[in-house]
N, C-alpha and C positions, 0 to 999 in steps of 0.2 A: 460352377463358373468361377473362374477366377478374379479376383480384385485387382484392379487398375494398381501399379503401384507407383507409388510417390518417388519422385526424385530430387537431391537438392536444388534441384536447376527451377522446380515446380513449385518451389516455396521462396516467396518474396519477402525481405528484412529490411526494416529500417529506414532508410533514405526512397533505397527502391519500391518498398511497400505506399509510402507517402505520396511519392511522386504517381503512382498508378490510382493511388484513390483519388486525388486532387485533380485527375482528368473526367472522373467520374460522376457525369451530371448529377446525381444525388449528395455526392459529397460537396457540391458544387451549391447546389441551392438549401443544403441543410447549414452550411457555413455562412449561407449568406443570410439566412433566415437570422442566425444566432447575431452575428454582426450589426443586422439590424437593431436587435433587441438592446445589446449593447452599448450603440452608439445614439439609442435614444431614451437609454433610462426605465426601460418598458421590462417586466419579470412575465415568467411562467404565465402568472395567476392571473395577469392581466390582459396576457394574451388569451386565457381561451374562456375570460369574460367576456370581451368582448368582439371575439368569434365565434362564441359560443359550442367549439370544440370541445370533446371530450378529451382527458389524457390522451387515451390511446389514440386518438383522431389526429391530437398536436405529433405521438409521437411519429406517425403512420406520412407524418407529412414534411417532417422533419427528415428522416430515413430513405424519403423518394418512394414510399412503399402503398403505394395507392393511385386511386382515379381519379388526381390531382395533374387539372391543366396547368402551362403557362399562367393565363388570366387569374387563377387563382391563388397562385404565388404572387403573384403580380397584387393584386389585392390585399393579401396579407403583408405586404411592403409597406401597400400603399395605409394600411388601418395602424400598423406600428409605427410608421410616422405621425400619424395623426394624434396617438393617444403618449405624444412624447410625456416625460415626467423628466420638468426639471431636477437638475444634480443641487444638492442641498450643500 
């Protein structure tokens, strides 16, 4: 059988790659997840104490790559606001 082949029309660069992820509800709520973190002073470590996440669970949910609802981003929203750490 033969392989499908690539053409340059098939392969998206730069601006146009950006712009296709950024529609892409996983890049969508993995950005928003990090923004969160960000904008409340909250790391890594802190989020999957008290989550109680594993790594690979944070990263599975970060990536949109799991049997992760709405409600439950929703909730991780709502637990990194809560566990703000003020800027020193």
């Amino acid at each position: 059988m033969e392989e499908p082949k690539v053409t340059k029309g098939d392969v998206l660069w730069g601006k146009a790659y950006m712009d296709r992820m950024r529609d892409m509800p996983f890049y969508i709520q993995g950005r928003k997840i990090v923004l969160e973190m960000i904008d409340n002073n909250v790391s890594i470590e802190q989020v999957l104490d008290f989550t109680g996440f594993t790594d690979h669970e944070f990263a599975r949910m970060l990536a949109g790559d799991g049997p992760y609802t709405q409600q439950q981003y929703d909730d991780l929203y709502a637990q990194i606001r809560a566990h703000q750490t003020p800027v020193k």
